[in-house]
Structures are given as structure tokens and as C-alpha cells.
C-alpha positions, -999 to 999 in steps of 0.1 A, spaced: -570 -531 547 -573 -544 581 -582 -533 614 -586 -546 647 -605 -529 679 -592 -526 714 -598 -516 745 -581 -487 762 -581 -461 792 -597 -432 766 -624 -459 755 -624 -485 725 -596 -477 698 -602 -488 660 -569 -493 648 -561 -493 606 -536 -505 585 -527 -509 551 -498 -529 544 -477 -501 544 -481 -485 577 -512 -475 598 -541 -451 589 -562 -450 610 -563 -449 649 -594 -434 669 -615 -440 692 -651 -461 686 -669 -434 696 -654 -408 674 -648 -425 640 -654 -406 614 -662 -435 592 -677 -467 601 -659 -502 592 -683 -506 559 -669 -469 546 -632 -474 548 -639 -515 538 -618 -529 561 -612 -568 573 -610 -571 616 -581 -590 616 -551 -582 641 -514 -579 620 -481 -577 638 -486 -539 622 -519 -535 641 -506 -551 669 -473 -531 674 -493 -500 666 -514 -510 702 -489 -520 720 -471 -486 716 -507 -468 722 -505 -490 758 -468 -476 761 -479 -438 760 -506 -443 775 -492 -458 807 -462 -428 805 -436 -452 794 -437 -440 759 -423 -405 741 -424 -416 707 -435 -435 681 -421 -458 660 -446 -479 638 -449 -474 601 -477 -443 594 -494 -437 563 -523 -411 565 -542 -405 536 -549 -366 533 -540 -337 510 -508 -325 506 -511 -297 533 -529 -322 557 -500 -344 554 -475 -313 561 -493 -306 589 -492 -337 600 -454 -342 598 -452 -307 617 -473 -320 644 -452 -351 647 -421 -329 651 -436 -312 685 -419 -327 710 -435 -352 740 -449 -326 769 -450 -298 747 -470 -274 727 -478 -252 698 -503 -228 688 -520 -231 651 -504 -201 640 -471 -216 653 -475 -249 626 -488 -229 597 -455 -208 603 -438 -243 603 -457 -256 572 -444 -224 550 -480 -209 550 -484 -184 581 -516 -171 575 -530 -208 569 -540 -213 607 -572 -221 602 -566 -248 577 -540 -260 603 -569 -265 624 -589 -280 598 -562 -304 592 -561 -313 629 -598 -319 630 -590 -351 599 -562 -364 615 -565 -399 613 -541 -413 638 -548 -401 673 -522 -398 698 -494 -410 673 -498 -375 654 -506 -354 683 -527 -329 673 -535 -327 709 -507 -309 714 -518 -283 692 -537 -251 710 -554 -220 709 -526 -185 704 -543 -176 742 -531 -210 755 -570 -228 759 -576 -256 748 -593 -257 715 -607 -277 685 -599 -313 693 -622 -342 672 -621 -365 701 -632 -336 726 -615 -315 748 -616 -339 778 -597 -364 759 -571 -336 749 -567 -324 782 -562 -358 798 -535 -367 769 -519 -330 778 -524 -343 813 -503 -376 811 -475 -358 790 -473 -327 814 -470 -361 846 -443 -382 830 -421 -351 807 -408 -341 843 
């Protein structure tokens, strides 16, 4: 596996890949693992390198979707979350309950939120666009200032 690190306007990005598509994006400050625990080499791939390049794209508003190779590693129903979440559209929404519906498992909205809190590639599956049934902003890894500045940029450029 490689990864490379780079600098963006949420902080320093870690971004992973695995010859098949990308694992792992998050920021520095957040990783859940360090480098030595997911064994990685810090090199930059064409992969790596697309995959931040498309992070500078949304970032700047000049980007709704994404189109690098993803491969998160999760369970089953973390990866079926996941798809859902990928399936919200750019400067929208949905509660929990709304993506457990979507999954097939309605009453599973707090292991929708559990599955949110692994996510492994920020921005690209955008759990931040996930939120509470009330309409707060709720349960985001990176912390709810980075989820409302992502909600922020979408809510700027979607009009």
C-alpha cells in the first residue's frame, strides 16, 4: 500500500491506496491509524495523485463528484452504507434514519452512524452529509467544524 500526505484548506490529508483504488483519505490530525498500523510506503501514485487533485477540485467548488477508484475496507453493512452515502447528491442531505431506510435495515440508525464514524475516505464518501432527524449537525469523526464548513462549500457552489 502506499500513501502520500498533502496539504489542504481542512489541514494535512493522508491519502491511501491499494492498487486497486483508494482507502484511505483523512486528515493528519484525525487518523485513526498511524502510518506503522495500516503499513503503508509514502510514495505518490498517479492513483494517489488523482485522488488529491479531485480533493483540490471540491474543495475549491469546482467539483460535484468523484471519480477515482475506491476501495474501503469495512463490513458488509459499513460498505452499504457507504454506497448509500455516495448516492446523496452534492449540496444535499439525509438523516441516519433516512440511510438505514436506504440500506434495507430501518431500525439500524445507529449503526448507520457507527458506520459513518469508520468511514475511511472523507469527503469522497460524504458522510458529512449525513445529519441528525432534527436537522443539527451531529456525529462527524473529523468534528463538527469540518462538517459544517464541507456543508458550507456545498450549500455556496450547488446554487
Amino acid at each position: 500500500m502506499y500513501g502520500f500526505i498533502y496539504k489542504t484548506i481542512l489541514g494535512k490529508v493522508l491519502i491511501v491506496e491499494d492498487g486497486q483504488g483508494i482507502i484511505k483519505l483523512d486528515l493528519m490530525d484525525d487518523c485513526h491509524e498511524t502510518n506503522e498500523d495500516i503499513n503503508i510506503i509514502l510514495k505518490e501514485t498517479n492513483t494517489i495523485a488523482e485522488a488529491y487533485k479531485q480533493l483540490n477540485e471540491y474543495l475549491d467548488g469546482k467539483r460535484t463528484e468523484f471519480t477515482v477508484a475506491l476501495n474501503p475496507q469495512g463490513t458488509d453493512f459499513q460498505k452499504r452504507v457507504w454506497d448509500a452515502l455516495r448516492k446523496i447528491p452534492y449540496g444535499e442531505t439525509r438523516t441516519y434514519k433516512q440511510i438505514a431506510e436506504a440500506v434495507g435495515s430501518p431500525k439500524a440508525y445507529r449503526a448507520v452512524g457507527m458506520a459513518n464514524h469508520y468511514n475511511p475516505i472523507l469527503c469522497m464518501i460524504p458522510c458529512h452529509r449525513v445529519i441528525g432527524s432534527n436537522g443539527k449537525l451531529v456525529g462527524f469523526a473529523n468534528g463538527l467544524s469540518v462538517k459544517e464548513k464541507l456543508l458550507t462549500l456545498e450549500s455556496k457552489t450547488y446554487q
